[in-house]
Structures are given as C-alpha cells and as structure tokens.
N, C-alpha and C positions, 0 to 999 in steps of 0.2 A: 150053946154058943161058947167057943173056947175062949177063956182070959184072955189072951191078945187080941182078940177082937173087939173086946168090951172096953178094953184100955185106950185101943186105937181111936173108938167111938166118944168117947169121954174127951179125949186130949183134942180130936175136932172142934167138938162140939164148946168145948171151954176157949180153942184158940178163935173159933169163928167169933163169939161172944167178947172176948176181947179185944180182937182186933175192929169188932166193930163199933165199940167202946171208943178205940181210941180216934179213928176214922173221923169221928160224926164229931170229934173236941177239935180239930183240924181248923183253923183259921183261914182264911183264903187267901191268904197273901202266901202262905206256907204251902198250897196247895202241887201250885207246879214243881215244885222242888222236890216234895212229895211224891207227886204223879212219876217222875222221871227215877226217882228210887226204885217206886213199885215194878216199873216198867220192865228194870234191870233184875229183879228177885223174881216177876213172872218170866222171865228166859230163864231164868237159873229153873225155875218150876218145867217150864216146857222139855228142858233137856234130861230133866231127871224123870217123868212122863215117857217121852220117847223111850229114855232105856227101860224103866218098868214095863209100857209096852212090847217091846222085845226079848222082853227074860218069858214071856207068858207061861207062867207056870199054870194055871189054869182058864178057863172062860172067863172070869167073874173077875179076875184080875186083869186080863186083856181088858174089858167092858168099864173096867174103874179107870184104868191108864187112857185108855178111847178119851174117855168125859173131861178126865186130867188136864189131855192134851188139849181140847179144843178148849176147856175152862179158858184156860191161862191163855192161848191167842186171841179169844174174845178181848179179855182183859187187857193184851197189850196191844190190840188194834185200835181199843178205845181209849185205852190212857193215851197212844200219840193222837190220836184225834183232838182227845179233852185239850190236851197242852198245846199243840197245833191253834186250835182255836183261841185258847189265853195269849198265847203271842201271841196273834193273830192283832191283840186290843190293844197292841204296843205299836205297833207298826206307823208309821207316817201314810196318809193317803198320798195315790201316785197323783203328780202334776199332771195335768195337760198340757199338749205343746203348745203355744202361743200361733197363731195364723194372719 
C-alpha cells in the first residue's frame, strides 16, 4: 500500500474521530446555527466530489467520488430537514377564521 494512502487513511480516520468528538459536545440551542454551517461546507464537499468525479483517473476513484457525492446530499437534505423542523417549534399555530 503506497504512503499516500496510509496518510490519507489516518487523517480520515483522526478527522472522523474528532469531529465526532466535537459534534456529540454541541448544545442544542447551538444546534441550528450549527446544522446551517454544516449545510454550507457539505455543498462546498458536493462540488469538490462532482469535480473529483470528473477527473476520473481510475475506477476506484470514480467509485470514492460516486459515495462522496451522494454522502454529502444525504447530509444536506437532512440537515435542511433537521432545521426545517427546529423552526418549525417556533412558529405561532395558524388561527381559525371566526364563522
């Protein structure tokens, strides 16, 4: 397995570990504000996915970019979701018209 792969594997595997570290310390008040960050850095992930897909130097790089992209749409369909719903608990229930 060549060095750069073993590096690449490490630096995942350490950021996954920390960001999910940081995640789970998240308060809920901090949440939405949160969700709507994340939301904005998974498009920046999608678009850089897309181009990786495109360069396809090999299968297996196509096949990582493939995962990439749909990773990160899952992720931004359900953070607007998440935060859709949190406002959602703010909102005023609608009146009825009076008859």
């Amino acid at each position: 397995m060549p060095a750069a792969v073993v590096i690449a594997i490490v630096v995942f595997v350490l950021a996954s570990f920390v960001g999910f570290e940081l995640i789970t310390k998240v308060p809920p008040t901090l949440h939405t504000p949160l969700m709507s960050g994340s939301n904005a850095v998974s498009g920046i992930t999608i678009v850089g996915a897309i181009v990786a897909t495109g360069i396809e130097n090999n299968t297996m790089a196509a096949v990582f970019a493939f995962v990439a992209v749909a990773a990160a749409m899952i992720n931004v369909v359900g953070g607007y979701l998440v935060t859709d719903r949190m406002l959602g608990m703010f909102r005023r229930p609608k009146r009825e018209d009076p008859k």
